[in-house]
DRENPAFI-565218 format. One record per atom (N, C-alpha, C): residue number from 1; atom name; z negated, x, y. Coordinates in steps of 0.1 Angstrom, whole numbers, plus 2048, in hexadecimal, padded with zeros to 3 digits. Layout:
REM DRENPAFI-565218
NUM; CA; Z; X; Y
...
REM end
This chain:
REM DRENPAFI-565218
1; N; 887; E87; B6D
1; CA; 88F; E7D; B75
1; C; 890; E70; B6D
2; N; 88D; E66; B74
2; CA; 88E; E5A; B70
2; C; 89B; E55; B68
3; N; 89D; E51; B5F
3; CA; 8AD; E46; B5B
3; C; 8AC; E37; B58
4; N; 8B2; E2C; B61
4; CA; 8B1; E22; B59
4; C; 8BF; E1B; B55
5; N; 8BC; E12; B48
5; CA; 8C6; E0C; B47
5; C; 8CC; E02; B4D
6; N; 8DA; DFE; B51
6; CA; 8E2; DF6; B52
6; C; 8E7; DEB; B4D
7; N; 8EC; DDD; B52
7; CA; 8FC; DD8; B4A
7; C; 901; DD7; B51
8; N; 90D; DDB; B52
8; CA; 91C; DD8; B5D
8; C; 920; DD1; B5A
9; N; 923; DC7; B64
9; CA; 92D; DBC; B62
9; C; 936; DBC; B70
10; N; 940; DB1; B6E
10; CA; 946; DB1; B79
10; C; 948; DA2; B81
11; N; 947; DA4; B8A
11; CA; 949; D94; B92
11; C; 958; D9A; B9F
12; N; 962; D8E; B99
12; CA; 96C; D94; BA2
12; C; 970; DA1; BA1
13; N; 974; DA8; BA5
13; CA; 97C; DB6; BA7
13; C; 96D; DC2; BA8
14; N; 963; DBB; BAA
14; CA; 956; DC3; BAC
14; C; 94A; DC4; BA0
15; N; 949; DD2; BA2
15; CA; 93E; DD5; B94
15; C; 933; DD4; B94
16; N; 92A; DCD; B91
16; CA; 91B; DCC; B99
16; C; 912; DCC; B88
17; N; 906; DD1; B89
17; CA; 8FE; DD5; B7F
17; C; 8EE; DD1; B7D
18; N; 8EA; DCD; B72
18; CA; 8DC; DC8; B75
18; C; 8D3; DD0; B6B
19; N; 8C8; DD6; B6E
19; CA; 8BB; DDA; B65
19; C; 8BF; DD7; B58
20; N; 8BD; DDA; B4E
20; CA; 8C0; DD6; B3E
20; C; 8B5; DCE; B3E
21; N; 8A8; DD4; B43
21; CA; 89C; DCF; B3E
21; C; 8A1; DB8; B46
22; N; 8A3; DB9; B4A
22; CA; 8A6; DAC; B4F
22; C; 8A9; DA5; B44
23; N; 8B6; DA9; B3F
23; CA; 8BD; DA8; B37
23; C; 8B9; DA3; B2C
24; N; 8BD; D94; B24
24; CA; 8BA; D91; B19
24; C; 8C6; D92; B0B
25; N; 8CD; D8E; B13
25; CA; 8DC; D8B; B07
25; C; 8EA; D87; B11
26; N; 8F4; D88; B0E
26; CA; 902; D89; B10
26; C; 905; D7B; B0A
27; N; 90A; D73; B0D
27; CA; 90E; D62; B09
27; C; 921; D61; B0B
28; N; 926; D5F; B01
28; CA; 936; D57; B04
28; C; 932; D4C; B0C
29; N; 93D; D48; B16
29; CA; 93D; D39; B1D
29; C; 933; D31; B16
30; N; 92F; D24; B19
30; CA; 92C; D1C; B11
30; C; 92C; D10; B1C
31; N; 92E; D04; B10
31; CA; 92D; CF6; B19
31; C; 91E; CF5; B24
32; N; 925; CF5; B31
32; CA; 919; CF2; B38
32; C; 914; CE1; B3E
33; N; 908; CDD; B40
33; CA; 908; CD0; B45
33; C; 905; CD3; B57
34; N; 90E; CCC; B5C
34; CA; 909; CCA; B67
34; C; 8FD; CC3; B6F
35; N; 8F7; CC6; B76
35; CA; 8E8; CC2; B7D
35; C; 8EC; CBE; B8B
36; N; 8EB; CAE; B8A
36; CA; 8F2; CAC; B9D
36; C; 8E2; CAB; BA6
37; N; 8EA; CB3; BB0
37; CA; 8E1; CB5; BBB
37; C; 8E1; CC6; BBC
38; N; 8E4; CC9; BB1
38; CA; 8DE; CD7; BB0
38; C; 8EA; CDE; BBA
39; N; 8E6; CEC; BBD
39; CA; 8EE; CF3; BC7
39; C; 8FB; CF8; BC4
40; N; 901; CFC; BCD
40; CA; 90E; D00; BC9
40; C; 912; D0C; BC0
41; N; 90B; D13; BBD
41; CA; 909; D1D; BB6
41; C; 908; D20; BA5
42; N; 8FA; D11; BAA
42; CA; 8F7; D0F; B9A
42; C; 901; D05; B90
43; N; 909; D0E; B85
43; CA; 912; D06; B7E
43; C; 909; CF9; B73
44; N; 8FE; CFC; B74
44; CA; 8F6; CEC; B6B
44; C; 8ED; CF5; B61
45; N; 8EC; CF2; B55
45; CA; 8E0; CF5; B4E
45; C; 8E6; CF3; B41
46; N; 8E1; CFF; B36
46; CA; 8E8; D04; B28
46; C; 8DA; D00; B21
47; N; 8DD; CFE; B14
47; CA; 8CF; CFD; B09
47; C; 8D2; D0C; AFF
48; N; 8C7; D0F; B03
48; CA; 8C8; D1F; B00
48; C; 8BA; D1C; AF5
49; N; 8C2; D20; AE8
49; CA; 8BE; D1B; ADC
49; C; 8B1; D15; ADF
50; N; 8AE; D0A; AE6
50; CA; 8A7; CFB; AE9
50; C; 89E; CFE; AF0
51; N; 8A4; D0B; AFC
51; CA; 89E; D0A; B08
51; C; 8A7; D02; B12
52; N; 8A4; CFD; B1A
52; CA; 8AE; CFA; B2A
52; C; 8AD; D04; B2F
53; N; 8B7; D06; B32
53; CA; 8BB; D18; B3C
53; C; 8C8; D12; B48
54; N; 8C1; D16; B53
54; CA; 8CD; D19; B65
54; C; 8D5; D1C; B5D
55; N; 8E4; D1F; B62
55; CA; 8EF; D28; B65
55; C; 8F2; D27; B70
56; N; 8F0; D36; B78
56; CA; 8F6; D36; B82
56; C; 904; D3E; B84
57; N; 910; D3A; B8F
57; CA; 918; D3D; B8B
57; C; 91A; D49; B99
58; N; 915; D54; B94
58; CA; 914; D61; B9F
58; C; 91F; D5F; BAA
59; N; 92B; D5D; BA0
59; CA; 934; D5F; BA8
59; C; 938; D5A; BB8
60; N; 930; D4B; BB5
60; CA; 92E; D44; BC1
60; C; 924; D48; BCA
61; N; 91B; D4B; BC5
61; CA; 90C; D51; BCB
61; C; 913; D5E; BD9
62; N; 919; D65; BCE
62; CA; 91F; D75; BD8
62; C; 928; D6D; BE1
63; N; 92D; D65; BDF
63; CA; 938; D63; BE6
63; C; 947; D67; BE1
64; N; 94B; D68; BD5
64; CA; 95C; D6D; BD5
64; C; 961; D62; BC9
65; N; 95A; D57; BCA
65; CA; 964; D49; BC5
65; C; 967; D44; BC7
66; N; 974; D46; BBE
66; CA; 97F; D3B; BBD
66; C; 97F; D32; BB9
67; N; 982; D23; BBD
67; CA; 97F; D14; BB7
67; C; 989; D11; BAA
68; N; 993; D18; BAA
68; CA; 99E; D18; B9F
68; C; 99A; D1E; B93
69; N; 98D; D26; B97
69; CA; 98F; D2B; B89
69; C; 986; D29; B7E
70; N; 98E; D2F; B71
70; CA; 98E; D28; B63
70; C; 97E; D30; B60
71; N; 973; D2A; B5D
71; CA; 965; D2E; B56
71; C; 967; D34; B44
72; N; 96D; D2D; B42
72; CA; 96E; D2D; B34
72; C; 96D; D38; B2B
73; N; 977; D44; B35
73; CA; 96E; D51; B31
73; C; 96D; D5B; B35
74; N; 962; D54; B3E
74; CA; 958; D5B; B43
74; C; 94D; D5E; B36
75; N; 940; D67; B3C
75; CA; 934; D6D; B34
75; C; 92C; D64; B3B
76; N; 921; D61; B35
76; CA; 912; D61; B36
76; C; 90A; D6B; B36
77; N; 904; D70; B40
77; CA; 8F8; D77; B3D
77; C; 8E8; D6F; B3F
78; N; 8DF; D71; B34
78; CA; 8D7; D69; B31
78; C; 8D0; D7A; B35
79; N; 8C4; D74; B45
79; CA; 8BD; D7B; B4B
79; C; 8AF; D75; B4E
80; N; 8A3; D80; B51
80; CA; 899; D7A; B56
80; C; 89A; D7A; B6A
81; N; 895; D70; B6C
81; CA; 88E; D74; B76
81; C; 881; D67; B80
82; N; 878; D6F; B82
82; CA; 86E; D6E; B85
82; C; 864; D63; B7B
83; N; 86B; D6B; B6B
83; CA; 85F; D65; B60
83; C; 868; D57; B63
84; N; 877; D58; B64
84; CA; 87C; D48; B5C
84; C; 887; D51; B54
85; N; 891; D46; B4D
85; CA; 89C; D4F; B46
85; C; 8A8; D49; B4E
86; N; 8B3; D4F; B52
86; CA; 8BD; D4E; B59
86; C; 8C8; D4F; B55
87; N; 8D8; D44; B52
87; CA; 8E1; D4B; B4D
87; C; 8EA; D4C; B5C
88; N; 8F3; D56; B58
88; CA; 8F7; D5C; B69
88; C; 906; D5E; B63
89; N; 914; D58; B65
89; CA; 91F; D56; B64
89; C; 928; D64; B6D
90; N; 92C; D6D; B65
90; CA; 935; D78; B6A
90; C; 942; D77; B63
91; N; 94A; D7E; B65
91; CA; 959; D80; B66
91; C; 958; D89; B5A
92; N; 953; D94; B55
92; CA; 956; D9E; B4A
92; C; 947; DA3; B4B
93; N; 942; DA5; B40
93; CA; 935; DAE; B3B
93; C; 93E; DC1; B35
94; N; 93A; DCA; B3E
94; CA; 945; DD8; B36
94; C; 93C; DDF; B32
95; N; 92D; DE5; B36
95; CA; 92B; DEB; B2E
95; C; 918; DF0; B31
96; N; 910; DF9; B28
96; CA; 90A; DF4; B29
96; C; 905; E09; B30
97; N; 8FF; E0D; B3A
97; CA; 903; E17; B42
97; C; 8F1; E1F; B43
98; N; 8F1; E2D; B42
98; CA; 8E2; E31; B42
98; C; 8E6; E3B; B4F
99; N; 8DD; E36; B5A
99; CA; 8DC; E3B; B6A
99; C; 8D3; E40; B6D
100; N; 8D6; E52; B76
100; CA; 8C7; E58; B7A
100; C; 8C8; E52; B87
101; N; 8BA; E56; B8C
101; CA; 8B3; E52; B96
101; C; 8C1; E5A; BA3
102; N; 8C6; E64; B9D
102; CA; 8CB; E6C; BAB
102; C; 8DF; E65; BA8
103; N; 8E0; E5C; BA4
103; CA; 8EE; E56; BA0
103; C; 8EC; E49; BA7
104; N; 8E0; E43; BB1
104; CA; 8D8; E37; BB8
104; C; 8D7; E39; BC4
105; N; 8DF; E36; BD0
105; CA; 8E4; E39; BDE
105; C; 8DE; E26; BDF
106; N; 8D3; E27; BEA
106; CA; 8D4; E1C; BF3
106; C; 8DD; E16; BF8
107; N; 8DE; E07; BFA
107; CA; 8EE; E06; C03
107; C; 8ED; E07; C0E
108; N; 8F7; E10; C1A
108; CA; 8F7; E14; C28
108; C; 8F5; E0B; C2E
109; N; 8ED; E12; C3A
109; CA; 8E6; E08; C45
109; C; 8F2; E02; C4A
110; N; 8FB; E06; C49
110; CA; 904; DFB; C54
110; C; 908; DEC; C4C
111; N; 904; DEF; C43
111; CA; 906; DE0; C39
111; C; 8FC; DD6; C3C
112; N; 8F0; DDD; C40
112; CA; 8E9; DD0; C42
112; C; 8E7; DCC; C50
113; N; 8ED; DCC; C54
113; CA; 8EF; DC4; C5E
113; C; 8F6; DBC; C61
114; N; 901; DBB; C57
114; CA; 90C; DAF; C56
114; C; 90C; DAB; C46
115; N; 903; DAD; C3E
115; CA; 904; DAC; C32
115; C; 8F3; DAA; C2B
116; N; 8EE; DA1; C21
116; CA; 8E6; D9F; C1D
116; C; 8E1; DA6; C16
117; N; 8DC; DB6; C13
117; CA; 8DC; DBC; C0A
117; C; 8CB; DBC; C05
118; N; 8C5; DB4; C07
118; CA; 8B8; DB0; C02
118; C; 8B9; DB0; BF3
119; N; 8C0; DAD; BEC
119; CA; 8C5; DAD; BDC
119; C; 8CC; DB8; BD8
120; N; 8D0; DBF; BDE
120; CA; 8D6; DC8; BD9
120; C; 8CD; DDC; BD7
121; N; 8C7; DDF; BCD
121; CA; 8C1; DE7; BCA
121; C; 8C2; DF3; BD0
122; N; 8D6; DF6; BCD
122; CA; 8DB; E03; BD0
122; C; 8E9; DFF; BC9
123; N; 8ED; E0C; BCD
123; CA; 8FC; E0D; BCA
123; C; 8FC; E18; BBF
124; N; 8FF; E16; BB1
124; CA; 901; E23; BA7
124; C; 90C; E29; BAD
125; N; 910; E34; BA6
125; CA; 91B; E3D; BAB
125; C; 91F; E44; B99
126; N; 92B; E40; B95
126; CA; 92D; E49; B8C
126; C; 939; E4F; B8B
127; N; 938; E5A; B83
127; CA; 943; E5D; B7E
127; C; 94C; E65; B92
128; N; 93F; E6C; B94
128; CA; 940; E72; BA2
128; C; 943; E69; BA9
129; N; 944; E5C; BAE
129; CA; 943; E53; BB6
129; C; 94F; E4B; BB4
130; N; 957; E4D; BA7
130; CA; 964; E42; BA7
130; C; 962; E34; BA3
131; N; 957; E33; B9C
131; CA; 94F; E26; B98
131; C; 948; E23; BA1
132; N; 93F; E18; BA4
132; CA; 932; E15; BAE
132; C; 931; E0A; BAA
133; N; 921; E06; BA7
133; CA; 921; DFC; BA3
133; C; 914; DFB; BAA
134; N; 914; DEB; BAE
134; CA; 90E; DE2; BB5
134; C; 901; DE1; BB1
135; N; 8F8; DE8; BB4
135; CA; 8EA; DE0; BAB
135; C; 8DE; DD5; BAE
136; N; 8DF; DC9; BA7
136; CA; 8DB; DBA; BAD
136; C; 8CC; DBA; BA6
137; N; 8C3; DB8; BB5
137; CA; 8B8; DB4; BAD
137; C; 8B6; DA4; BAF
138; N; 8B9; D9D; BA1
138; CA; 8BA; D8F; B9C
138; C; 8AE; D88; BA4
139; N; 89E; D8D; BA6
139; CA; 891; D8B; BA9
139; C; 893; D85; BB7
140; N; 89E; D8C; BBD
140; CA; 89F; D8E; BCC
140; C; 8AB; D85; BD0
141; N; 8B6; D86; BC7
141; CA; 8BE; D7E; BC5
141; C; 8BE; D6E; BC5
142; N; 8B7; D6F; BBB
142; CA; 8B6; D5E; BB5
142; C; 8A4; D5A; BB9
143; N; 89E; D62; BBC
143; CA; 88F; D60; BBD
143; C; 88E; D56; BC5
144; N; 892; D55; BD6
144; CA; 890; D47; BD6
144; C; 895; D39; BD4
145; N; 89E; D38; BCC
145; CA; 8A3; D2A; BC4
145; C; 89A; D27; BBB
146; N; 893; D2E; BB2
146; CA; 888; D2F; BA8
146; C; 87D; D2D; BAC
REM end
């Protein structure tokens, strides 16, 4: 039986999780520059030891942001996708999680049809279903802005 790795994080009150393999490194806040024109999503561009790196700020992307609220500490997660590097702005990074293939429930058909679930992998299930965690494919997600 297959296992792959996780990172949990949270956006808003919701747990959502991405491939480790994506996964580069975990970043504290950091000063971002703004990019005008760029979309609403995208918080501007970090120098990621003297690369230019996006940040996008998920929270807006999903939809559950608040204009009031404080960035400052928030995480960075510095991710790939589609062969660029990505930093992607969440609410808490908790933990880092090893999932079988039979703990990976599709999300129910009745979701997509009022809901975009083209990015979303599956739904984990742990800890007999008291956990669930959202699983985002970034490729699918952010692929076409990139």
């Amino acid at each position: 039986m297959g296992e792959i790795q996780v990172v949990a994080f949270m956006v808003g009150n919701e747990e959502f999780c991405l491939d480790i393999s994506k996964v580069r490194e975990i970043k504290e806040m950091m000063p971002i520059t703004r990019v005008p024109n760029a979309p609403d999503f995208v918080e501007g561009v970090i120098n990621l030891r003297g690369q230019i790196t996006t940040v996008v700020n998920l929270k807006k992307l999903l939809g559950y942001y608040d204009p009031d609220e404080d960035l400052s500490k928030k995480k960075i997660i510095i991710a790939e996708v589609k062969d660029e590097v990505v930093g992607i702005i969440v609410d808490a990074v908790s933990d880092v999680i090893t999932l079988t293939e039979d703990q990976i429930e599709q999300p129910p058909k009745t979701l997509a049809s009022r809901v975009d679930i083209r990015y979303i992998k599956g739904i984990a299930k742990i800890n007999d279903g008291e956990r669930l965690l959202i699983m985002i494919d970034l490729d699918k997600l952010l692929g076409d802005e990139f």
